[in-house]
N, C-alpha and C positions, 0 to 999 in steps of 0.2 A: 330688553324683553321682546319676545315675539309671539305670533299666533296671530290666526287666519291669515299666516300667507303674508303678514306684513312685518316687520321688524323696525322698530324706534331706536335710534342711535342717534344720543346726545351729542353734540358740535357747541360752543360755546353756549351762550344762549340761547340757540335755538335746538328743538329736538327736529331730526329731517327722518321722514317713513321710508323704510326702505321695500320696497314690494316686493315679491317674490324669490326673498333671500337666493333661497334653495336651487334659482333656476340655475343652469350648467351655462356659461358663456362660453369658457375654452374647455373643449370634447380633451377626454385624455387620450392616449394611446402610443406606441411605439415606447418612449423615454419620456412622451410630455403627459404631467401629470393632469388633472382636471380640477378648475376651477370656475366656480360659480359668483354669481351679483355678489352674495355677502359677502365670498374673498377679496372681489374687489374692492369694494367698499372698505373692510378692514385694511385694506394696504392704504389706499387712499388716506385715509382717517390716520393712519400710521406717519406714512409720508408724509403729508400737510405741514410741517413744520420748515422742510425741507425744500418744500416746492413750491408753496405760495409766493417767498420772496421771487419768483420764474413766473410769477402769474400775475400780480396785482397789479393792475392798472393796464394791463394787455387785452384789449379785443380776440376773439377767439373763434374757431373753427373746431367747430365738435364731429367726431369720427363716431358717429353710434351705429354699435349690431342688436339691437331688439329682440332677437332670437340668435344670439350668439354667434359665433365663429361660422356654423354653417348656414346662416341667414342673410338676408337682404344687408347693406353696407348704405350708411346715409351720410350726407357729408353735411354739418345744418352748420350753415353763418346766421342766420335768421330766427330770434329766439320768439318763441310762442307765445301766444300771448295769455296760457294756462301757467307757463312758468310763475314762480313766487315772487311778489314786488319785490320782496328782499334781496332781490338776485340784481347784483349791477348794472348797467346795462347800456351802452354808447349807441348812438344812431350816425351813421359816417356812408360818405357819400359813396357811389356807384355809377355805374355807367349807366345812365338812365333811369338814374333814382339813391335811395339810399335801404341801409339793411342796422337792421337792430341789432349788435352783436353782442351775448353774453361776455360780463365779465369776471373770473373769480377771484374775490377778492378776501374770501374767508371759507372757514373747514365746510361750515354746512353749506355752501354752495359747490364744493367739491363733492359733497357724498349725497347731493338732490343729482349731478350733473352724472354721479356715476349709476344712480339709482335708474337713470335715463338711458342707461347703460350706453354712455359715452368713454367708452374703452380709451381712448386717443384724446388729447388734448393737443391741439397744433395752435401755437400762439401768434401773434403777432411779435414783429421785432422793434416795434413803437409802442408807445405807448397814449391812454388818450386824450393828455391833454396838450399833445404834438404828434399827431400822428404821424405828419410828412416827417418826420425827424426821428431815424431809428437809433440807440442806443444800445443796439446790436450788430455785430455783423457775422453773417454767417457761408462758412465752406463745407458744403457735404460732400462727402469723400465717398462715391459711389461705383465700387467695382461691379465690371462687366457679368460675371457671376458670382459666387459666393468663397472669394479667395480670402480670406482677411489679409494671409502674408501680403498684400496689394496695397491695401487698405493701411496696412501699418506701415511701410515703406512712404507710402503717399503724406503720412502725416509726418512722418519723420523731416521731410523736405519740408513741409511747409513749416511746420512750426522751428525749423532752422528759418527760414526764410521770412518769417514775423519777427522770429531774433533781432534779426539784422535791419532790419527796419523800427527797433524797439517798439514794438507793439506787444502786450500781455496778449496772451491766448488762453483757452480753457478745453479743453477734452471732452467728449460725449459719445458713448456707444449710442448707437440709434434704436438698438434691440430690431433692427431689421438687417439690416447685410454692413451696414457701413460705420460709419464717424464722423460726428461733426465737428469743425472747429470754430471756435466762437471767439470774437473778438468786442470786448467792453467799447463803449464810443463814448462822449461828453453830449451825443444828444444836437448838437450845432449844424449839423451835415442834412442836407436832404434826400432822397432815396437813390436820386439821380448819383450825387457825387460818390455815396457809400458803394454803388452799384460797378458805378466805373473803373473805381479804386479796385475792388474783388474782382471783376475784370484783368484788370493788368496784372494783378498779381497774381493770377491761376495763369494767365496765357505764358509770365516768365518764366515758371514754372513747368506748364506745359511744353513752352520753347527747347528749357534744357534739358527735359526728358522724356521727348515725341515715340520710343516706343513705350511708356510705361504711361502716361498721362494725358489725356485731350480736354479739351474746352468746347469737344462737337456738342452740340447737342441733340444731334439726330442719332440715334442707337447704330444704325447702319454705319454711318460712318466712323463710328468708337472703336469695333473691331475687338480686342481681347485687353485695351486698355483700358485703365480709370478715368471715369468721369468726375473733374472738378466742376462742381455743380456750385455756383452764383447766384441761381435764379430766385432763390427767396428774398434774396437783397431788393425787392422793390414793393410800395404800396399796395394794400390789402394781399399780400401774400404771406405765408406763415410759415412756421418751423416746428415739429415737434417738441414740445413742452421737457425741461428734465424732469426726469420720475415719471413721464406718463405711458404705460402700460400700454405695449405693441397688439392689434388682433394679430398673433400667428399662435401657433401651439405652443403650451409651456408657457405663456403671457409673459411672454419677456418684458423688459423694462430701460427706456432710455435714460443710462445710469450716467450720471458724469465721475470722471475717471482725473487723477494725478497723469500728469507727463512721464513719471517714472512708470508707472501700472502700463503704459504703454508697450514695457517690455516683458511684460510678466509671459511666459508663455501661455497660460489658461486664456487668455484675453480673446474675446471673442466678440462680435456684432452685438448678440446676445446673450452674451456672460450671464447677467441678472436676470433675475422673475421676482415676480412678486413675491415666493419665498423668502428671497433675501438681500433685495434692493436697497432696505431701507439701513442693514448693516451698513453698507456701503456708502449710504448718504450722512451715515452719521460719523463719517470719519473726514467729514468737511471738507470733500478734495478738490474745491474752487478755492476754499480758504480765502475770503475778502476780495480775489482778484477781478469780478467782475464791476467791484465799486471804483476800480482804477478808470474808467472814462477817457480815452484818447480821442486828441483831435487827430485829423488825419494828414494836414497838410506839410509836417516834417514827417512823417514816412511817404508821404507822397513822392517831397525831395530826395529822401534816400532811396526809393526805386529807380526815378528818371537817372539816380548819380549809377545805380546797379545797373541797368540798361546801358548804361554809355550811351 
């Protein structure tokens, strides 16, 4: 129900307010349609099924526009201390102190989190009862401009090259230019080794195909190549959430995708929106494989045997 401006939507046992439904977040115009808090909110509340197992027990980095698309951009690690006790919430160390980080661990912290108009969920790749010990690993596949054919090319090698070191991989549009790919862990490794590891493995990569692919991490010296991007692989750094909702127009959505979808021609950065993200997430296209957990130290040895 709603009125005066506020709208009540039910989440398990708790009812969460959603304030000013109606407000516009993503402006329409050209092809991109317009959507306001309550849309997000409704996907959110949608998605949740979907996305929580991506979220629970990860420390988190909230992307909020408060005034939409065309407003101020906040980036908050640091939860308020108006937030709802109910809402998770880890205290973990920093450089010269520590930071309270929300965590979501159920629907109505999802749709207080979107009501905050926290468009972007960027998560952590640990979780918080280890934090030094990710049971993630992650490659963003970041073309120089907004080529995909680059983009698809780039994953095509890598996930040949996860093959061949038997490591499961997963698929993710980022709903902004690129693709991540994601690799399960057992959790054993600390940020250092998992860091090193995506290291070698993007440079070999890199190595056999130096016009199409670099490891720079200076823009200037990338030139019209792909950036394999490693750097989320280390403490308190994060990665965009799956199913969490891009600020660009048309509210894209970082969908995770099958290894086949990879060839579909429609495939795009930002294929999905919240119109129809959630189709997609209900055709299961990790299917269990993120609960496979590898250690890393026999593909370790199948790289140094690839390297000769």
């Amino acid at each position: 129900m709603s009125g005066g401006g506020t709208r009540r939507v039910r989440a398990g046992r708790r009812t969460v307010e959603v304030h000013r439904p109606d407000k516009v977040l993503f402006p329409g115009g050209g092809d991109a349609k317009e959507y306001t808090k309550g849309d997000l909110v409704d996907f959110y509340r949608a998605v949740a099924p979907f996305m929580l197992p991506h979220l629970r027990g990860r420390p988190l980095m909230l992307e909020r526009h408060p005034d939409g698309l065309d407003g101020p951009t906040f980036m908050q690690k640091n939860t308020p201390d108006h937030y709802p006790e109910w809402i998770t919430r880890v205290e973990l160390a920093k450089e010269g102190g520590t930071v309270c980080h929300a965590v979501c661990d159920d629907t109505a912290t999802l749709l207080y989190l979107a009501d905050q108009a926290s468009i972007t969920l960027h998560r952590w790749l640990s979780r918080t009862g280890s934090v030094d010990h990710p049971d993630r690993l992650v490659f963003d596949l970041d073309p120089s401009g907004d080529d995909f054919e680059a983009v698809r090319e780039a994953a095509r090698l890598l996930g040949e090259l996860l093959d061949e070191l038997e490591l499961p991989s997963a698929l993710m549009t980022t709903g902004s230019r690129g693709l991540h790919v994601i690799v399960p862990l057992n959790g054993r490794h600390d940020f250092d080794e998992v860091r090193a590891f995506a290291r070698d493995v993007a440079d070999i990569l890199a190595e056999a195909h130096p016009d199409r692919l670099t490891t720079a991490a200076r823009k200037k010296e990338r030139g019209e190549r792909l950036y394999l991007d490693i750097q989320r692989n280390a403490y308190a750094q994060t990665a965009v959430a799956p199913y969490t909702v891009r600020p660009r127009p048309g509210a894209p959505v970082a969908t995770p995708i099958t290894w086949d979808q990879l060839d579909d021609p429609e495939l795009g950065a930002r294929r999905w929106t919240i119109a129809d993200a959630v189709e997609q997430a209900r055709t299961n296209p990790w299917s269990g494989l993120l609960s496979r957990g590898r250690a890393l130290g026999p593909a370790r040895r199948r790289l140094i045997a690839l390297r000769g």
